[in-house]
Backbone bond lengths (Angstrom), bond angles and torsions (degrees), N, CA, C in turn:
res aa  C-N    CA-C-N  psi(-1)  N-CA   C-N-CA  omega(-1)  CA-C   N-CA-C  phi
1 X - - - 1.431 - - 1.535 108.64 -
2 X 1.384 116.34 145.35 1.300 118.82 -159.06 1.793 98.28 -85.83
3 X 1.319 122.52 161.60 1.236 138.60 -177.47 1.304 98.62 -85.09
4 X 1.540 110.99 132.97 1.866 116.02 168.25 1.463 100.56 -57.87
5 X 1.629 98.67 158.24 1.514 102.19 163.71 1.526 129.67 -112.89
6 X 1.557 86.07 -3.25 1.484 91.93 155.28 1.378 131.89 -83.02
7 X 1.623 118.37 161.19 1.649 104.28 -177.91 1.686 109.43 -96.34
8 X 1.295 137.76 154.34 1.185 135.41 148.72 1.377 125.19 -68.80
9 X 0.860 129.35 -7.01 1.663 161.76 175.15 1.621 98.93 -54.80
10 X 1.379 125.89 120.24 1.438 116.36 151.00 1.424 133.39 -55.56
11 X 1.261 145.72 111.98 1.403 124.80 178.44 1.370 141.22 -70.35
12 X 1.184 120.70 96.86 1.467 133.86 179.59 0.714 97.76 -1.54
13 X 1.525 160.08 -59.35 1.595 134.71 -110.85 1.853 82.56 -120.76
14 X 1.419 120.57 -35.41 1.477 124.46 176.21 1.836 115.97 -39.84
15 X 1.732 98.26 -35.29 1.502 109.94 -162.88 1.127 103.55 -63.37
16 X 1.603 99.94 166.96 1.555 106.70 167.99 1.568 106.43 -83.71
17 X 1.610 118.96 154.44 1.456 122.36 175.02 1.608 102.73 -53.72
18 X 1.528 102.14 140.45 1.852 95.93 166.73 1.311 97.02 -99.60
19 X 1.919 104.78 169.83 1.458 114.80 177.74 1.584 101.74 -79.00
20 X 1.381 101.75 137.13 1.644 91.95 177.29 1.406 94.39 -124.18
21 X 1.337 125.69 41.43 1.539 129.23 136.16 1.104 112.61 -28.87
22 X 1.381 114.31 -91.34 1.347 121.53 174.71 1.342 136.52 -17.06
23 X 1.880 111.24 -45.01 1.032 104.51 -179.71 1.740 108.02 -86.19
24 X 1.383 122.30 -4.78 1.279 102.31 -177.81 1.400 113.81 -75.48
25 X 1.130 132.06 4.52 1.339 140.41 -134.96 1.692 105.77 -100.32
26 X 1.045 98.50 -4.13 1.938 126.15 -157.74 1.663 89.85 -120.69
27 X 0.955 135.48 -51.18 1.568 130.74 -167.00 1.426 118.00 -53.31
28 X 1.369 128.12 139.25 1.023 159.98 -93.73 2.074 97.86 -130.72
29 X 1.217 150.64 44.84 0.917 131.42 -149.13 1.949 102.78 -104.95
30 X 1.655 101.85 170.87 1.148 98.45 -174.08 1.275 122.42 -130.95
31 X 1.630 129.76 123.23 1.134 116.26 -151.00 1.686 101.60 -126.04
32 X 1.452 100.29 156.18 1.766 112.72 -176.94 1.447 111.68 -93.65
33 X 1.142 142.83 111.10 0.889 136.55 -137.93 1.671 102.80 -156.71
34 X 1.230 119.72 134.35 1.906 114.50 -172.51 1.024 125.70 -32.70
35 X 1.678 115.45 -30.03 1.545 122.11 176.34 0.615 156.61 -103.16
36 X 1.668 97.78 -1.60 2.252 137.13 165.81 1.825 77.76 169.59
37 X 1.562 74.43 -162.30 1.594 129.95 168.10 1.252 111.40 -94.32
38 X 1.473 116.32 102.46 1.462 137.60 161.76 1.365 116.29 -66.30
39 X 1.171 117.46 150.56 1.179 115.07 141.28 1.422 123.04 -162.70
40 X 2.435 86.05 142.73 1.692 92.96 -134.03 1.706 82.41 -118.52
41 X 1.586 105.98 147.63 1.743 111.62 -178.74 1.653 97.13 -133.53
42 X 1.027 122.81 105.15 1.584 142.94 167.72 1.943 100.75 -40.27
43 X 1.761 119.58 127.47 1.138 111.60 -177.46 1.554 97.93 -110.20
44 X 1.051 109.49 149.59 1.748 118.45 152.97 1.604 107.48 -95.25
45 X 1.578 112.20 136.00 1.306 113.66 170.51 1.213 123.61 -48.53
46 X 1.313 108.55 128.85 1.839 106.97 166.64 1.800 101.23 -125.50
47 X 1.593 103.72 170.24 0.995 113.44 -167.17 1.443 121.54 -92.61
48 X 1.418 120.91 30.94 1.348 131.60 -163.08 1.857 110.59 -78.86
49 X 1.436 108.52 -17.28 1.229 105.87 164.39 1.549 108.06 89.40
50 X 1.331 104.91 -1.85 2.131 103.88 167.62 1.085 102.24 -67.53
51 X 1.808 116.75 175.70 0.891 149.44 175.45 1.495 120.40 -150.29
52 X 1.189 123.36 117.50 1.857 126.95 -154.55 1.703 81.26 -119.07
53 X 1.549 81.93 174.77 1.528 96.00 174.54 1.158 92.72 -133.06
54 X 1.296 115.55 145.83 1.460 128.41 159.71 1.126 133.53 -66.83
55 X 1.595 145.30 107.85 0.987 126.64 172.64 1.488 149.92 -68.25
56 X 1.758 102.69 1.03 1.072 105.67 -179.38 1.954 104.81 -97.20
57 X 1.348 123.51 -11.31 1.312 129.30 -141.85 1.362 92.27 -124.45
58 X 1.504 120.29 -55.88 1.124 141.08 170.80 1.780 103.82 104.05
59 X 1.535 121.93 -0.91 1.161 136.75 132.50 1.252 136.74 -21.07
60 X 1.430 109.68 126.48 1.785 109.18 175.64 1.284 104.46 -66.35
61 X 1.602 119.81 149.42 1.229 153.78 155.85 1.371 123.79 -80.22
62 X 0.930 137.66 78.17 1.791 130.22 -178.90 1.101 117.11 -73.44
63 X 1.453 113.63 125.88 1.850 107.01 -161.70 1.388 96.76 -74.30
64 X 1.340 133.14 -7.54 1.359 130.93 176.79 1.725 122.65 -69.84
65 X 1.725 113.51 -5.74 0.751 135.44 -168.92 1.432 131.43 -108.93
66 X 1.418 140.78 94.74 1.434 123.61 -169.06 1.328 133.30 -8.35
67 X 0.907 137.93 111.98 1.708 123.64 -171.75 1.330 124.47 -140.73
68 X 1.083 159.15 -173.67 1.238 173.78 81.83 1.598 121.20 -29.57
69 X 1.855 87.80 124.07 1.582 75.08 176.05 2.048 97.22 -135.88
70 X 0.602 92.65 149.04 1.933 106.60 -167.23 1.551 104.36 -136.44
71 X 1.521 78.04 156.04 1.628 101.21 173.12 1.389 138.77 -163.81
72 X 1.520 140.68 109.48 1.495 120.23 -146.32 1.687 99.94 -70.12
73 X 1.380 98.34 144.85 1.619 119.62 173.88 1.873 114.46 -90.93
74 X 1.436 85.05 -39.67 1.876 77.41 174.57 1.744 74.06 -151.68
75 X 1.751 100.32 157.00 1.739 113.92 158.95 1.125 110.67 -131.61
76 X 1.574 107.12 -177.13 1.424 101.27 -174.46 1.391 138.43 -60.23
77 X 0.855 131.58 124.20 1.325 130.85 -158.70 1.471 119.02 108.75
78 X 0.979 112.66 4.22 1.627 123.35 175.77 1.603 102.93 88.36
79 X 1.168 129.61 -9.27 1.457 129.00 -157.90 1.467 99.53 -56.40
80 X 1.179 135.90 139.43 2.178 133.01 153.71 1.321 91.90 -109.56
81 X 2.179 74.80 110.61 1.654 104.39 140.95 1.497 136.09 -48.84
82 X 1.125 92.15 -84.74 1.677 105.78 170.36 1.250 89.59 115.94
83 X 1.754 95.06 -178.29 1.234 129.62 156.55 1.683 125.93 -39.77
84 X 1.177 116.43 -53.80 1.342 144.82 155.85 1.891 110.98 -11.88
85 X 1.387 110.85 -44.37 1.369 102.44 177.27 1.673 98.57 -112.60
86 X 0.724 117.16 -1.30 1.689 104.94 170.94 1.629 109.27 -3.61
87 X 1.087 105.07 142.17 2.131 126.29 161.36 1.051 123.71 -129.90
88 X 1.379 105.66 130.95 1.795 101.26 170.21 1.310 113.70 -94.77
89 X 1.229 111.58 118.10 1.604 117.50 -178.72 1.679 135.84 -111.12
90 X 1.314 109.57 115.98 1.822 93.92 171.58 1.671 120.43 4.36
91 X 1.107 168.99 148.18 0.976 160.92 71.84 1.490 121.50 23.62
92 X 1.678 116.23 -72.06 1.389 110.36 149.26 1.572 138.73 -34.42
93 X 1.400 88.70 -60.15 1.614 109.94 179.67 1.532 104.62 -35.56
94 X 1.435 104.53 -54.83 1.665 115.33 -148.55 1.784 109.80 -73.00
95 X 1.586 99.72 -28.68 1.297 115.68 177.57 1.972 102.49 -81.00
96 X 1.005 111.23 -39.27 1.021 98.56 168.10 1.751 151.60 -49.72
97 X 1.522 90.29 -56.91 1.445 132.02 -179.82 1.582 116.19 -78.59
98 X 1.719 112.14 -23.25 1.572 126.33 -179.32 1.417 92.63 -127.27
């Protein structure tokens, strides 16, 4: 029997726009800051069940919990951090303390 040639598929372009709030919320930005170049990526809670500490608070972090996570890109002295020391930080904290 021959295959329809129509699709059952909705067509993208038919949809309504989604909010992509949400997804900016995850992106990756980079900030100048007295002590290098950070760079800081906003978390949405997931349910993975970690627990970070904060370095500015010295407070647990619940990955279930909105958060901040950062990392120096260059410090003083030209040295690159990297990725490698990343922190997950309060939200407050991070605005605070940077």
């Amino acid at each position: 029997m021959p295959r329809s040639t129509s699709s059952r598929r909705r067509n993208k372009w038919h949809q309504e726009p989604r909010d992509i709030s949400d997804s900016l919320g995850g992106l990756r930005t980079n900030r100048d800051l007295p002590d290098g170049q950070w760079s800081v990526q906003n978390v949405a809670g997931n349910s993975s069940g970690k627990i970070y500490v904060c370095p500015g608070c010295g407070q647990d972090v619940p990955a279930a919990t909105p958060h901040v996570v950062a990392w120096r890109e260059t410090a003083a002295f030209g040295i690159e951090v990297g990725v490698g020391s990343r922190r997950h930080w309060h939200s407050r904290c991070f605005q605070k303390f940077r």
